[in-house]
C-alpha positions as CSV (number, residue, x, y, z in Angstrom):
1,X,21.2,85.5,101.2
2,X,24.3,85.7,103.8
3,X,27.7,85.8,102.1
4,X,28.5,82.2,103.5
5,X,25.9,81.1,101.8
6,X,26.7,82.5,98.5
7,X,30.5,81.2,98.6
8,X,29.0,77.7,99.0
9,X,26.2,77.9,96.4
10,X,29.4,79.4,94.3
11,X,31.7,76.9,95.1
12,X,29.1,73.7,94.2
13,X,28.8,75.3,91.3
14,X,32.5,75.7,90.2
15,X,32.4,71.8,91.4
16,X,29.4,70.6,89.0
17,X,31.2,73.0,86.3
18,X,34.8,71.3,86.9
19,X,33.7,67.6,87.7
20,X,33.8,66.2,84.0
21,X,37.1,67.6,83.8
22,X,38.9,66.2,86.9
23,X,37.5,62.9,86.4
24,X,38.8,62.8,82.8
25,X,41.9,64.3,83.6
26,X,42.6,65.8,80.5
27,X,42.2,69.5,78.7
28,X,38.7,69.0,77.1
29,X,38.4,71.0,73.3
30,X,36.1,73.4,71.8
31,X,33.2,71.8,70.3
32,X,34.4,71.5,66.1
33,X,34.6,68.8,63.7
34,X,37.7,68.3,65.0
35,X,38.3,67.5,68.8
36,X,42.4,66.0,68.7
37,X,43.8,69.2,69.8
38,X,42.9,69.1,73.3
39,X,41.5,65.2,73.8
40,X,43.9,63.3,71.2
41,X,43.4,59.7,70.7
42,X,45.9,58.2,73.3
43,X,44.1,60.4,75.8
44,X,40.4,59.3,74.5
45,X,41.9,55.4,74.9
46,X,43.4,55.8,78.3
47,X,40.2,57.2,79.6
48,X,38.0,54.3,78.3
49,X,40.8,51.9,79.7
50,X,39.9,53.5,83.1
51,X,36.0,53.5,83.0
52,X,36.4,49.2,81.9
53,X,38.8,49.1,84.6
54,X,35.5,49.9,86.9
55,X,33.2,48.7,84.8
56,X,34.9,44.7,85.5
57,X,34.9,45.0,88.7
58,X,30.8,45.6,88.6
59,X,29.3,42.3,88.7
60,X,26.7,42.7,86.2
61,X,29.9,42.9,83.8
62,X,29.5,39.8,81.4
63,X,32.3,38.6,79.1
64,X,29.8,34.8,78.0
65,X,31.9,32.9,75.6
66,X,29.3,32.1,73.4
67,X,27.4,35.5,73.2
68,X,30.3,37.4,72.9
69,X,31.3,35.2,70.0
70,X,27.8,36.4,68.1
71,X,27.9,39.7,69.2
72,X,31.5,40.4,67.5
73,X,30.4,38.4,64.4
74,X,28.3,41.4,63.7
75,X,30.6,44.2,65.6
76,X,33.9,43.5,63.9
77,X,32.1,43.6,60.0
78,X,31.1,46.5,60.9
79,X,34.6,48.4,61.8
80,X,35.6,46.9,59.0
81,X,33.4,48.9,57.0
82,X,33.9,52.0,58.7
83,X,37.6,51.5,57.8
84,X,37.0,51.0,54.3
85,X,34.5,53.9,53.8
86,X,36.9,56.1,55.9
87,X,35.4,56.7,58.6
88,X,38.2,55.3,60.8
89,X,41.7,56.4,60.1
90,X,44.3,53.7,60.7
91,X,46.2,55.3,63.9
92,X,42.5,54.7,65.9
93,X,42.1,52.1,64.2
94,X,44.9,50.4,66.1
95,X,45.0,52.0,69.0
96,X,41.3,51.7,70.3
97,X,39.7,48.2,71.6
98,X,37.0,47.6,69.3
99,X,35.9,45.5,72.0
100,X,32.3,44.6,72.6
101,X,30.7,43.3,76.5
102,X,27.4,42.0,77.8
103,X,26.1,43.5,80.9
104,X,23.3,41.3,82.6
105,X,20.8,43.6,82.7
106,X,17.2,43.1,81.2
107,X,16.9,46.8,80.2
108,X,17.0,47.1,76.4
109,X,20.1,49.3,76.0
110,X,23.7,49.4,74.7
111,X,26.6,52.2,75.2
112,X,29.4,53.8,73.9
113,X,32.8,54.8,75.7
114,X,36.3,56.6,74.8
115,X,38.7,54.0,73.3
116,X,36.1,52.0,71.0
117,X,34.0,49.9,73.9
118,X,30.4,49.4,73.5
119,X,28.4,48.1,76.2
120,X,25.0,45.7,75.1
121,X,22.9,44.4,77.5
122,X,21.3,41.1,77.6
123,X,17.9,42.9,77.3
124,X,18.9,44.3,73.9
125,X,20.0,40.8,72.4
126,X,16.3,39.0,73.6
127,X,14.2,41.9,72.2
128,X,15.3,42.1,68.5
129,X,14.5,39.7,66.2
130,X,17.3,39.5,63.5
131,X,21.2,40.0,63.3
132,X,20.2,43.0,61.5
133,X,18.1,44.8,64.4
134,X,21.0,44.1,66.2
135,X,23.6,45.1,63.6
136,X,21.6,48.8,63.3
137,X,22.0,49.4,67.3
138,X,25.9,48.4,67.1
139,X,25.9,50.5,63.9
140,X,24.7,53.2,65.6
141,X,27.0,53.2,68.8
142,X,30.2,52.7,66.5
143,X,29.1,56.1,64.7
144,X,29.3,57.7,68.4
145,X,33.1,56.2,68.7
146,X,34.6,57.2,65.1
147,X,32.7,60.6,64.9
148,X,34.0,60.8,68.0
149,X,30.5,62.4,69.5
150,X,31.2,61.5,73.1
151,X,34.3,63.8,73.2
152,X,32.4,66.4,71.2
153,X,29.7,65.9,73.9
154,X,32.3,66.2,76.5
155,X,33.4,69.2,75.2
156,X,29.8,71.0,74.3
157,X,29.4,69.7,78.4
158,X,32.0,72.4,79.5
159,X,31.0,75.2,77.6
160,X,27.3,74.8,78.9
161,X,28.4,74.1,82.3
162,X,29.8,77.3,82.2
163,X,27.1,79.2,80.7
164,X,24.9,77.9,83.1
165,X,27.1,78.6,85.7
166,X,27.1,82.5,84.6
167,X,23.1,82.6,85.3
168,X,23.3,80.8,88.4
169,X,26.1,83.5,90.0
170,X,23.9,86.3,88.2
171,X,20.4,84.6,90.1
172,X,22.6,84.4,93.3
173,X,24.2,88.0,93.1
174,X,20.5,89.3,92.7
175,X,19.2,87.2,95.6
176,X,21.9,89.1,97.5
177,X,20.6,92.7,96.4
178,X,16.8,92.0,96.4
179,X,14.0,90.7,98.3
180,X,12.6,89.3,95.3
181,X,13.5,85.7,95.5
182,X,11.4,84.5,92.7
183,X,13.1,87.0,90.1
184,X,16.5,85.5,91.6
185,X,14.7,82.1,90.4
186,X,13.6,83.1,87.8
187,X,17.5,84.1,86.4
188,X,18.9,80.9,87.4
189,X,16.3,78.3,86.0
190,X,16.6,80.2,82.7
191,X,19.8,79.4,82.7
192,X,19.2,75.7,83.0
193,X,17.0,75.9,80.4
194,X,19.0,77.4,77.8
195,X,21.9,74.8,78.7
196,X,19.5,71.7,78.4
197,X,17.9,73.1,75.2
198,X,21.4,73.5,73.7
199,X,22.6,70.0,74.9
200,X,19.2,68.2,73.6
201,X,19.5,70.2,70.1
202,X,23.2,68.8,70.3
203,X,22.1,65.1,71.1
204,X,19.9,65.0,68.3
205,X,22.3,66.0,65.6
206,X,24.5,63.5,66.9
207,X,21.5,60.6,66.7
208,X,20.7,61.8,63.3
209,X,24.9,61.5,62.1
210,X,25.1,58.7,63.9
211,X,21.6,57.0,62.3
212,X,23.1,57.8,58.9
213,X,26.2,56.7,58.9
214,X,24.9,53.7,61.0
215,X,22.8,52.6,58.0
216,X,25.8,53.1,55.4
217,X,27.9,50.7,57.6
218,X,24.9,48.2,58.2
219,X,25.0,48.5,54.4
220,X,28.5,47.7,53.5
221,X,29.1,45.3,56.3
222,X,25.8,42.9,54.4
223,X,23.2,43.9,57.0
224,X,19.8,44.9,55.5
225,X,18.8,48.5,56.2
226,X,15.6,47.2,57.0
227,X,16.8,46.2,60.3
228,X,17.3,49.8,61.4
229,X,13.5,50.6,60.9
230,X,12.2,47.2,62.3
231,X,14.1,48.4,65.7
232,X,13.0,52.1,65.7
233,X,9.0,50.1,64.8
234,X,10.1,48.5,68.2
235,X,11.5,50.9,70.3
236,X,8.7,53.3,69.3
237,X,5.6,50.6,70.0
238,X,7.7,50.1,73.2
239,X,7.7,53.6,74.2
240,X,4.1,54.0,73.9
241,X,3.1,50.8,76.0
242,X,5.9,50.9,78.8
243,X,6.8,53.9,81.0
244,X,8.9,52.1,83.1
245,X,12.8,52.5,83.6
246,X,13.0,49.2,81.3
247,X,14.1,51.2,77.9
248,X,17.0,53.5,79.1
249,X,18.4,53.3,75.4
250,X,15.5,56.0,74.7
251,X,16.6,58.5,77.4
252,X,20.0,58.3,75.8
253,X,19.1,58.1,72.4
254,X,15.3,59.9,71.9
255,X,13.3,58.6,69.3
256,X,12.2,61.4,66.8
257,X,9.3,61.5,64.0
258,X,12.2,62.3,61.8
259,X,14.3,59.5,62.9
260,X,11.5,56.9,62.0
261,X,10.3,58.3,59.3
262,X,13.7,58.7,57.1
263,X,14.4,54.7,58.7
264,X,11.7,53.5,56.9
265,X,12.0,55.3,53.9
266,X,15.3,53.8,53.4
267,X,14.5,50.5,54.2
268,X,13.8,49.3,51.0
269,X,17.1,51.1,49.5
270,X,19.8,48.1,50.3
271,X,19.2,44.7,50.2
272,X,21.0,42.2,52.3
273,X,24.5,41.2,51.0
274,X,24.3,37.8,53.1
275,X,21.4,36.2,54.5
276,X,21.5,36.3,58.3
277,X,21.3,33.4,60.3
278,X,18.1,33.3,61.7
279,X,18.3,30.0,63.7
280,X,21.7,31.2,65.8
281,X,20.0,34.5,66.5
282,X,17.1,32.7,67.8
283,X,19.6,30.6,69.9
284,X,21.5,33.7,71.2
285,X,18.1,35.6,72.2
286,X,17.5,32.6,74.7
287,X,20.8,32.4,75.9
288,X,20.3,36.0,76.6
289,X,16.9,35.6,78.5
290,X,18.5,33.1,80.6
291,X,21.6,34.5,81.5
292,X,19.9,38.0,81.9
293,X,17.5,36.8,85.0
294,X,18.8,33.3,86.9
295,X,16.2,33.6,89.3
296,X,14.1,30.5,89.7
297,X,11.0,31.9,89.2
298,X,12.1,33.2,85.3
299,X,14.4,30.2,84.9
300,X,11.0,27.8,85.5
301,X,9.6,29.6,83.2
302,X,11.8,29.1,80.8
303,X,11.7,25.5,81.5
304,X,8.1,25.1,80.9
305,X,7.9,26.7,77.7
306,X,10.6,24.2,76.4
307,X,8.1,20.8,77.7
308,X,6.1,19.3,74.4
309,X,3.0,20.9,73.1
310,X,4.5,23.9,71.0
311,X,2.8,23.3,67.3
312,X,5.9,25.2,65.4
313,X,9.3,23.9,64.1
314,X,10.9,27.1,63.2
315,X,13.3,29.2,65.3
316,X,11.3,29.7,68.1
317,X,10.5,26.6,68.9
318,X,14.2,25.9,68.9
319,X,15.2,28.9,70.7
320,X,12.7,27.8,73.1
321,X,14.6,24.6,73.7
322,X,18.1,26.0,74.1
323,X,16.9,28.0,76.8
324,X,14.9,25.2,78.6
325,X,18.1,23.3,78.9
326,X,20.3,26.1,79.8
327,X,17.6,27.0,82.2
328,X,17.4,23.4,83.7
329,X,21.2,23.4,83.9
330,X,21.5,26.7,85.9
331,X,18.8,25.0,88.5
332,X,21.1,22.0,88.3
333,X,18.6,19.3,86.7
334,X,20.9,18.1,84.3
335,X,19.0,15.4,83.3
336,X,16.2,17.1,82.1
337,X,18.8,19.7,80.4
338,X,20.5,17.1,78.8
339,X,17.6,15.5,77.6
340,X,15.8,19.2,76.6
341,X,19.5,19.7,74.9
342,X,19.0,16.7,72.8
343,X,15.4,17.3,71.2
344,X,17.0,20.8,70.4
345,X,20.0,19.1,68.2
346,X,17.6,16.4,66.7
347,X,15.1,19.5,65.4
348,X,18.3,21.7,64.4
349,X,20.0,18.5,62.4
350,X,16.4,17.7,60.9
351,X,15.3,21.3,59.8
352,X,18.5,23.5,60.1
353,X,20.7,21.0,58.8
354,X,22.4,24.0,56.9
355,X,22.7,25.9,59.6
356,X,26.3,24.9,60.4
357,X,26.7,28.0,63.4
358,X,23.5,26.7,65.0
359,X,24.7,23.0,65.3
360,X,27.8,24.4,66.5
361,X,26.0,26.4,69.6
362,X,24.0,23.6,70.5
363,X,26.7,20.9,70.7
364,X,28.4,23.6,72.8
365,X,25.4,23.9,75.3
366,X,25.6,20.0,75.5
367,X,29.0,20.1,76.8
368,X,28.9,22.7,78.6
369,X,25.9,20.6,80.2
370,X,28.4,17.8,81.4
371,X,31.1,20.5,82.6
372,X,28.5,21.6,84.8
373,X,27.5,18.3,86.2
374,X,31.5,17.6,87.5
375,X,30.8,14.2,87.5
376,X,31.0,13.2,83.5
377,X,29.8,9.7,82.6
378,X,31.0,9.5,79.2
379,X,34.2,9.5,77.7
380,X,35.9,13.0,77.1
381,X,37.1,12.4,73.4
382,X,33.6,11.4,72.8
383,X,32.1,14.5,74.4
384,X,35.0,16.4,72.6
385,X,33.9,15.3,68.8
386,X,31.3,17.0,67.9
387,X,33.6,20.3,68.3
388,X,36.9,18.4,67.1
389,X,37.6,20.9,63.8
390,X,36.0,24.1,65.4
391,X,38.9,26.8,66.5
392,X,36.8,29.3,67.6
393,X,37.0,31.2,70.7
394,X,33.8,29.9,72.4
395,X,35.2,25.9,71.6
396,X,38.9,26.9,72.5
397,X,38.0,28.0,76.3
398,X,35.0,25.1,76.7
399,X,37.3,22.3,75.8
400,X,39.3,23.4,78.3
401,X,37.0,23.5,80.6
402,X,36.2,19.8,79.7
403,X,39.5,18.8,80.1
404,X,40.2,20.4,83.7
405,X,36.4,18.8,84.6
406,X,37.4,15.6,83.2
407,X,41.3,15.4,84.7
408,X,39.3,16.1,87.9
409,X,37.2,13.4,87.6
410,X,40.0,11.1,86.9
411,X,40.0,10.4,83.2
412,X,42.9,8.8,81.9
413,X,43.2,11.0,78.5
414,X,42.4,14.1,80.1
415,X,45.9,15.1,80.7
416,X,46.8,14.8,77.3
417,X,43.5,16.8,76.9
418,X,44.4,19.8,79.0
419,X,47.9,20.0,77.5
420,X,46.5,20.3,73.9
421,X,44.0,22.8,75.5
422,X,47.3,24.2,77.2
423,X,49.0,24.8,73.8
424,X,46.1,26.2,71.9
425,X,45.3,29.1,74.1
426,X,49.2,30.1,74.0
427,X,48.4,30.2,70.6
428,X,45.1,32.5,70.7
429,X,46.7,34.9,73.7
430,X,50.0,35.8,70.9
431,X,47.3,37.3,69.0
432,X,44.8,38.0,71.3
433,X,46.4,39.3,74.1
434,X,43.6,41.1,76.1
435,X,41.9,38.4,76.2
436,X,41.0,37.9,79.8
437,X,39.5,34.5,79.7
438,X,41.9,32.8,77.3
439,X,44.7,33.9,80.0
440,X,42.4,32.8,83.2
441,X,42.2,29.2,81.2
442,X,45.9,29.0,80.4
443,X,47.3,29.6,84.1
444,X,44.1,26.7,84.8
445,X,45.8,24.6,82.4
446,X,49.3,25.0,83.4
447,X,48.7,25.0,86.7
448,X,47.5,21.1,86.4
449,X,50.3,20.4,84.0
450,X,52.5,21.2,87.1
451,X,53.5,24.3,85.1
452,X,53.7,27.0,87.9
453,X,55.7,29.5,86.2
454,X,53.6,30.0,83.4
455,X,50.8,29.5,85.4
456,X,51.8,32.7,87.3
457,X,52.9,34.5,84.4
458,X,49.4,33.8,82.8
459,X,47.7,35.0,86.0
460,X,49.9,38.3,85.8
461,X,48.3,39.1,82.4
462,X,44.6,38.5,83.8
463,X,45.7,41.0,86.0
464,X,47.2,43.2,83.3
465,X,43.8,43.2,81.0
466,X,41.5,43.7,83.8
467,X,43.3,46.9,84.7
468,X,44.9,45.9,87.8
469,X,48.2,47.4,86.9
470,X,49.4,47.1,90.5
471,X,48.4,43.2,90.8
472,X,50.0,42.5,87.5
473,X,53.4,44.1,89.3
474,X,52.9,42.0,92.1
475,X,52.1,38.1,90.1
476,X,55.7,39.3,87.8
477,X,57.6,39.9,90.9
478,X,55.9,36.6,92.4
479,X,57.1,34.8,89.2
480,X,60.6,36.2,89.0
481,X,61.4,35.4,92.2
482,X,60.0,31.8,91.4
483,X,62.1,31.4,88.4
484,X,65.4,32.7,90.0
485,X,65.1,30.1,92.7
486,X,64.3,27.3,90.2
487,X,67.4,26.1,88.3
488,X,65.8,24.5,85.5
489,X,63.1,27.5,84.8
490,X,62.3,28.0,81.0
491,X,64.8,31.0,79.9
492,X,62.2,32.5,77.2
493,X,59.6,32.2,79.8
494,X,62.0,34.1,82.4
495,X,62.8,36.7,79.4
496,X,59.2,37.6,79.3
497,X,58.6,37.7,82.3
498,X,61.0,40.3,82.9
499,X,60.1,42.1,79.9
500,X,56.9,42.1,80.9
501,X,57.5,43.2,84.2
502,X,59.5,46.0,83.3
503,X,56.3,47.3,81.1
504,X,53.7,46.9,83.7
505,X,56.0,48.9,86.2
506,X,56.6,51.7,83.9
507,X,52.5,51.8,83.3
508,X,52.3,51.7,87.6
509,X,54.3,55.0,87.7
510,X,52.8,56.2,84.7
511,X,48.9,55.6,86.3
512,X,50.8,57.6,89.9
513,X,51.8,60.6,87.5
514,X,48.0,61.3,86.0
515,X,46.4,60.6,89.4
516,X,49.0,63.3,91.0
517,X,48.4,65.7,88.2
């Protein structure tokens, strides 16, 4: 091997060694209980802020209203209990997002990051059965966060990087001293070996923690345990039938005999605290099988299986409904959504009468059927109704939706609409205030209320949470220069606004300084 070659067999190594490192910018710690000394907290959150700054800009990124409301119905229990058992100290506690996201992808899998995010895709939410299969996979992925097992991993990552750097240089120094290529070989491949070995060996400790304290959580938070070993029953039948690349959540998290078999054993242990809604799972799984694949071969489908003929009146028959109307409404045949829509809230008022959430998501599909129409032929207080007492996120954006499609289509109380709409999302971004929707719906709403400062403001702060420091810099300045030229501007909104302003520019120079460093 010439020396030329060497130095750049060398030098890709050093890279593949280093490369974890630079992209994280920060001083990763020796693998220990304890990993704050090098990667503290504040360092572990601004990293995941930078991944889901990429990660929202991929359009497979999924923030739906109404699946995101289910999903964090499960999710925030559960923080809760690792906050009570004492798994989560309060200074993380507060500073990570605890935020949960879809991805449309029909893969069954769901991800971790730094700074308490967890990925699900849509894949995951149509395969399991129950709240509780679910609840033992979010379980599971908050156990990665608060044992903090993905900056351990980071860390084990560097020390094997550079043992397995060593053999290569010790394969390549030979290669340079011998004929015998193979013995060269034979030097560096044992060194990968010995670095995967140690890395898998790592991995499964880390599934095993993370199954265990997963279950405990499940358990405090009113999940059954049982859930846990119905999903392993799944994921392992899955495994055997299906080679293909649609399980990834077994490449990242491999299914052992031990894993199963302690699952099931404690299955029986921990009864349920609260029933789980079966009916608004069932609902949620064919939201998720529609939103995962729009093409109109799967949304036909979908459409057929919803037509008369299916014997049952239980969940599935109803799930099969709510996704033959959103399916119709996403090929734009809104009649035969609307009229798909209604046989589903006829069968849930008949047979789930006391299932209050499920009633809730269907009226919810049924106006978000006549949003989607833009031409509404009824009144808007009368599609409104249904959802009049229901403060929830998912209601809060779709009325104003309805209100905007209404005001556009003319409707006398729709202004009145919008500005009630207007009011309550100020409300829900004091408290909420990464909340990118909410804010893309406020600067909607006060932009047809004639509102432009706000508006801009409001726009600023989309910018803000979606991690466009520099375009939040840019909508501030746009709005400070509107309210200085505009005599009767609100002062607390100017105050804000240049409060706000000052922040986002001091976090522009602070985002300069790491990529400089």
């Amino acid at each position: 091997m010439r020396p030329g070659t060497l130095a750049l067999a060398l030098a890709a190594a050093l890279a593949t060694a280093e490369a974890p490192v630079a992209r994280a910018q920060v001083n990763l710690p020796a693998l220990g209980d304890s990993v704050s000394e090098d990667l503290d907290i504040n360092a572990e959150n601004r990293l995941g802020e930078r991944i889901m700054m990429e990660i929202r800009q991929d359009p497979d990124y999924l923030d739906d209203p109404v699946l995101s409301d289910y999903i964090r119905s499960i999710w925030q229990p559960l923080v809760q209990a690792a906050q009570d058992a004492g798994y989560l100290e309060p200074d993380r506690a507060r500073l990570f997002a605890w935020e949960t996201f879809e991805v449309r992808e029909k893969s069954i899998n769901a991800f971790a990051l730094p700074g308490g995010h967890v990925g699900v895709h849509l894949g995951l939410i149509a395969m399991t059965g129950s709240s509780d299969e679910l609840a033992s996979v979010l379980g599971h992925e908050l156990t990665h966060v608060v044992q903090r097992h993905i900056a351990r991993s980071m860390a084990a990552q560097k020390r094997q990087s550079m043992l397995s750097m060593a053999g290569m240089v010790l394969g390549l120094i030979a290669a340079t001293h011998s004929r015998n290529v193979d013995a060269a070989n034979a030097v560096v491949m044992g060194s990968q070996a010995a670095a995967i070995q140690s890395q898998l060996n790592f991995s499964r400790e880390m599934e095993r923690e993370a199954d265990h304290i997963g279950l405990q959580l499940m358990e405090r938070a009113g999940f059954a345990s049982s859930g846990m070993a119905q999903m392993f029953q799944k994921l392992e039948a899955s495994s055997r039938l299906n080679d293909s690349n649609q399980y990834p959540y077994l490449r990242s998290h491999p299914l052992t005999i031990e894993r199963i078999s302690d699952a099931r054993l404690r299955m029986n242990d921990s009864p349920s605290h609260r029933p789980p809604s079966v009916a608004v799972h069932a609902l949620m799984q064919a939201r998720a099988r529609v939103l995962m694949d729009t093409g109109e071969m799967s949304l036909r489908r979908l459409q057929q299986q919803a037509q008369p003929g299916s014997p049952a009146i239980d969940t599935a028959r109803l799930g099969a409904l709510y996704a033959g109307a959103l399916a119709s409404m996403k090929l734009r045949e809104f009649e035969q959504a609307r009229r798909i829509a209604d046989n589903a809230l006829s069968l849930a008022r008949e047979h789930f009468a006391d299932e209050a959430a499920a009633v809730r998501d269907l009226n919810l599909l049924n106006l978000e059927i006549e949003v989607a129409m833009n031409r509404p032929d009824q009144p808007l207080a009368t599609a409104l109704a249904p959802l009049a007492k229901d403060d929830s996120r998912p209601v809060l954006l779709a009325r104003a939706d309805a209100a905007l499609a209404w005001q556009r289509a003319g409707d006398a109380a729709a202004p009145a609409e919008v500005r009630r709409a207007m009011e309550a999302l100020q409300t829900w971004v004091t408290e909420h205030k990464n909340d990118t929707l909410a804010w893309q719906a406020l600067s909607l709403c006060a932009e047809a209320q004639g509102l432009r400062l706000r508006s801009l403001r409001a726009a600023a702060e989309v910018a803000a949470t979606q991690g466009d420091t520099a375009g939040a810099v840019d909508r501030f300045r746009t709005a400070q220069r509107l309210a200085k030229q505009d005599p009767n501007a609100d002062y607390v909104e100017m105050a804000i606004i240049q409060s706000r302003l000052r922040e986002m520019e001091a976090e522009k120079r602070r985002e300069q300084d790491e990529d400089r460093n």
